[in-house]
C-alpha positions in Angstrom: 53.2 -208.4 -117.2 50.3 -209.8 -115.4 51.1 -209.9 -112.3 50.1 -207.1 -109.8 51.9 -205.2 -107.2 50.7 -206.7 -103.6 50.5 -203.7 -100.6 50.0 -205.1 -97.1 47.0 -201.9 -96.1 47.9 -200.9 -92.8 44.9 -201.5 -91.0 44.0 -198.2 -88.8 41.5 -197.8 -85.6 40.4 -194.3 -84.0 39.9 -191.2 -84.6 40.9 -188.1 -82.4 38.9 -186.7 -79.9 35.5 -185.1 -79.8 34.5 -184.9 -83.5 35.6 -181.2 -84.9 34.7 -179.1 -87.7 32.2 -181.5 -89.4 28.6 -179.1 -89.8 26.2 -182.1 -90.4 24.3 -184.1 -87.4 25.4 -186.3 -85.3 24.3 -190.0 -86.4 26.1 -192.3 -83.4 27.8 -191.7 -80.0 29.8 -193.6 -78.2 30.8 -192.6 -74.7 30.9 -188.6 -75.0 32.4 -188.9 -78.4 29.6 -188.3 -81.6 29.9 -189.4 -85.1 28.9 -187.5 -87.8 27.6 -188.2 -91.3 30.3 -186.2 -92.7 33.3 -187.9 -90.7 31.8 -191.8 -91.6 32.2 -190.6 -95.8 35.7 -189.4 -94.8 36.6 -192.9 -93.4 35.2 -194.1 -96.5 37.3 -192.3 -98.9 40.5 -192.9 -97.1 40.2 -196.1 -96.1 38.5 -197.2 -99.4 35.2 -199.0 -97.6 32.1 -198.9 -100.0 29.4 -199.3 -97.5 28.3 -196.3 -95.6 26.8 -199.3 -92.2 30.6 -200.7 -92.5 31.9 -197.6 -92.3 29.9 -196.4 -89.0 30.6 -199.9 -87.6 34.5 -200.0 -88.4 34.3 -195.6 -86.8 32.4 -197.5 -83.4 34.9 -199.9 -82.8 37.6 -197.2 -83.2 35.8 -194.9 -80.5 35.6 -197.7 -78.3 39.5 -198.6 -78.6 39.8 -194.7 -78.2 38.0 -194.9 -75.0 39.8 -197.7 -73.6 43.1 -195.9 -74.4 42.0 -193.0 -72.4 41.0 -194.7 -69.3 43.5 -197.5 -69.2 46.2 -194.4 -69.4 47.9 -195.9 -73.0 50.6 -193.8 -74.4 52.1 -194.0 -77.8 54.8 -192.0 -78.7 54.6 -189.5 -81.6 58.3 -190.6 -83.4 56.7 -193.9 -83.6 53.8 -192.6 -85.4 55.3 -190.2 -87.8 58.0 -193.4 -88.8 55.1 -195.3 -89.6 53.7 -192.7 -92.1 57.0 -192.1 -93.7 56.9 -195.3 -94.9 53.6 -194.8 -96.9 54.9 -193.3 -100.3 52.4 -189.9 -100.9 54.0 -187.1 -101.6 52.1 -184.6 -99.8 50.1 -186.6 -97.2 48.7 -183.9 -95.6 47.3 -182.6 -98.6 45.6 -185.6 -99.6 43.9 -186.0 -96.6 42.8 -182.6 -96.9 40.8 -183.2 -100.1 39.5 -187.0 -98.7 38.1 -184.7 -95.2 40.7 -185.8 -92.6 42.9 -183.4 -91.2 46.9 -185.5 -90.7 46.0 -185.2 -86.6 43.4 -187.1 -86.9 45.4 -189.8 -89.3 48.0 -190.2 -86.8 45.5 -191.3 -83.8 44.2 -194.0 -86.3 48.1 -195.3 -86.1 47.9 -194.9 -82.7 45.4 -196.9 -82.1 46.3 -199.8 -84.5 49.4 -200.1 -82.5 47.1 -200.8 -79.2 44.9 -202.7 -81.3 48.0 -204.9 -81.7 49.3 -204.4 -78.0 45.9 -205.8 -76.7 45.9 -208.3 -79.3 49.1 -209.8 -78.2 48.3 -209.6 -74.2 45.0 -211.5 -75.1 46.6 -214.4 -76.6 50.3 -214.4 -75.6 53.2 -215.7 -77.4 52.8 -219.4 -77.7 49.3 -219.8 -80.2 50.8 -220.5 -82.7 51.6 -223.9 -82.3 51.2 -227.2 -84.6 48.2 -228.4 -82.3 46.2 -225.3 -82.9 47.2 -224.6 -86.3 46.3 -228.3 -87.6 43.2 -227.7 -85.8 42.2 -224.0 -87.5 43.5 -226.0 -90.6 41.1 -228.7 -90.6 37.7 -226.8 -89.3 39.1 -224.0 -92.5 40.3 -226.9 -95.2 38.3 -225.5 -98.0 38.9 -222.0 -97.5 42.5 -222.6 -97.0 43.0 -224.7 -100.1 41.3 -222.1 -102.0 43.7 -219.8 -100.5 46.7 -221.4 -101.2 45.8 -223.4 -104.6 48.6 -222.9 -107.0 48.1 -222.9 -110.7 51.2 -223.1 -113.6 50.0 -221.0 -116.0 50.9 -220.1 -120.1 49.5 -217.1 -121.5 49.2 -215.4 -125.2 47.7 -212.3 -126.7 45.6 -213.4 -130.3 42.8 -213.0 -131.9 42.6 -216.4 -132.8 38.6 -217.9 -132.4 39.2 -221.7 -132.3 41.6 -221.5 -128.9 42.0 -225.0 -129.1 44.1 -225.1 -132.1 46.5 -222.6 -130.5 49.9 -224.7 -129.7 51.0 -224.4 -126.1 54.6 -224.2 -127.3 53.8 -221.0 -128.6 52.4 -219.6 -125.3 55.0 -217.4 -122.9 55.5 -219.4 -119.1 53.8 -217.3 -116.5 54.7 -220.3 -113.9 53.1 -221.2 -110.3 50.5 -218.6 -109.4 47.9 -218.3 -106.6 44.8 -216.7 -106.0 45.4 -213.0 -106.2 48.5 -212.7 -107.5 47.1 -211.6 -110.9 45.2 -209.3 -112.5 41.7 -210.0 -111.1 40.1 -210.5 -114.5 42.6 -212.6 -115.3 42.7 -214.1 -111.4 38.7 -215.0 -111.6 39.0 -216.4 -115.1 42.0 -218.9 -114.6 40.7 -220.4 -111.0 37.0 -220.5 -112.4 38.2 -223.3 -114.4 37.7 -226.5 -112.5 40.1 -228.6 -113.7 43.0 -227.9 -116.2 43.3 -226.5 -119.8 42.6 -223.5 -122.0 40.4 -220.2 -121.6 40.0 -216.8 -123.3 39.5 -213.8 -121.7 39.0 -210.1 -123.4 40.1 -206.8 -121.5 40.5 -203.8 -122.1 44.4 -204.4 -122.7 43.4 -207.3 -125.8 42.0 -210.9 -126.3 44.1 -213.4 -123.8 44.1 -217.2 -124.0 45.6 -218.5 -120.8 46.6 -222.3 -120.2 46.1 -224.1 -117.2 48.8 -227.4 -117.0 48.9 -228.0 -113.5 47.0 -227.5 -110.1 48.9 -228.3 -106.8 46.6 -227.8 -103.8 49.2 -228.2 -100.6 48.8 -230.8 -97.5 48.4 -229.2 -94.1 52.3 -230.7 -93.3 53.4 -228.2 -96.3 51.6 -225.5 -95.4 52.6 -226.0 -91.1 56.4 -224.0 -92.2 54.9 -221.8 -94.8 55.3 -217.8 -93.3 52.6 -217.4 -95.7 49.9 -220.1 -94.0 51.4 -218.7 -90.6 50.2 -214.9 -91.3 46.9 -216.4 -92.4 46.5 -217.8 -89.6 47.0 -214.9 -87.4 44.8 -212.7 -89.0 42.2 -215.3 -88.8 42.9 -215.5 -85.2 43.3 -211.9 -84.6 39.7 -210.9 -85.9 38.3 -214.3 -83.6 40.0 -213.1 -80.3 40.0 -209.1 -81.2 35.7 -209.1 -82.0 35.7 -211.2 -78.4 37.0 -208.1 -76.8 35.1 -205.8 -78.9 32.2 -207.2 -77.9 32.9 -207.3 -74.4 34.2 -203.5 -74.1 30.7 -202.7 -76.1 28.7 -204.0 -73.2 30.9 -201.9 -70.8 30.8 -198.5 -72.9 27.3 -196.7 -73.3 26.8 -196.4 -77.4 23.5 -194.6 -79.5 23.1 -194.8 -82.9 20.3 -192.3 -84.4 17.1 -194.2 -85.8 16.3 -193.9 -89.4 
């Protein structure tokens, strides 16, 4: 009941060409390529980012992969594209991005460029980081972060209206079981791992008046979490953003980039 669907956002980089059909001024330019007002707020919408500055920053980077696609002579070919997209359940894609202010060629060079994004990635760090040396290390300089993360919680749950929650019997509660951070409602998420230690809390919603039960918290050893495929993709994307911004940075100093003044 509580528990919430969990999609894995693809994470897309660039934008097509020379910017096209967008009226307003140009606010950044990186290389020969500008950025408009208009293009940043489409980013927003599709990609769902609420700051305008993140926005311009996240369409910069993707100009700059864009760049380095075109002069290192990268290639990605369009079947690959179009099978990523037909995994992404909209009905009418095309559509949709028409009202958000993409056109779909434009949608498929962000693809593109995640896959480079990915390419590079790997060619930076080849295929042997991920050992139990450097993991134990990124464990222990990220140990309260990661138990954060990974913090599991055994959780009751029942809908009343009752005020005194205390006298509420726990045999009367419905088993929600082991949960972690995120896996529930966020409401519901925020209010059960506010709770420092064990026990009861109420929370009202739009959906009723919930008391949840806390029985146990398990927070996992580093040799547990070495073989979890869980702890292993955290890692990775924790390494990916340390190693990919390294490169950013460096390609940022190589490519000529203006951003309007206020």
């Amino acid at each position: 009941m509580f528990k919430r669907i969990v999609y894995l956002p693809i994470i897309f980089f660039i934008m097509q060409g020379i910017c096209h059909a967008y009226s307003d001024g140009v606010i950044a330019v990186v290389g020969n390529r500008p950025i408009t007002k208009s293009l940043v707020e489409a980013v927003m919408k599709v990609f769902g980012e609420q700051d305008f500055q993140n926005a311009l920053s996240f369409v910069i980077d993707s100009y700059i992969i864009l760049n380095y696609m075109d002069s290192s002579n990268i290639q990605i070919p369009d079947r690959e594209v179009e099978e990523i997209i037909s995994r992404i359940k909209v009905e009418d894609i095309k559509e949709e991005l028409t009202k958000l202010g993409m056109n779909y060629d434009e949608y498929k060079n962000f693809i593109k460029a995640k896959k480079i994004a990915d390419q590079i990635f790997s060619e930076l760090v080849g295929g042997a980081f991920i050992t139990e040396q450097d993991m134990k290390k990124f464990y222990d300089q990220n140990e309260q972060d990661i138990t954060r993360a990974f913090e599991r919680r055994f959780v009751y749950y029942i809908e009343t209206d009752e005020k005194e929650i205390s006298n509420i019997p726990v045999n009367d509660m419905k088993q929600i079981g082991w949960v972690r951070r995120g896996e529930l409602m966020k409401q519901f998420d925020d209010a059960i791992f506010s709770l420092p230690n064990t026990g009861l809390i109420n929370i009202s919603s739009e959906n009723g008046n919930f008391v949840f039960f806390i029985s146990k918290i398990y927070k996992p050893s580093f040799s547990e979490l070495k073989d979890d495929l869980n702890f292993r993709e955290f890692y990775i994307k924790s390494k990916y953003k340390e190693v990919f911004d390294l490169w950013l940075e460096s390609q940022k100093k190589k490519q000529k980039i203006k951003r309007k003044e206020n």
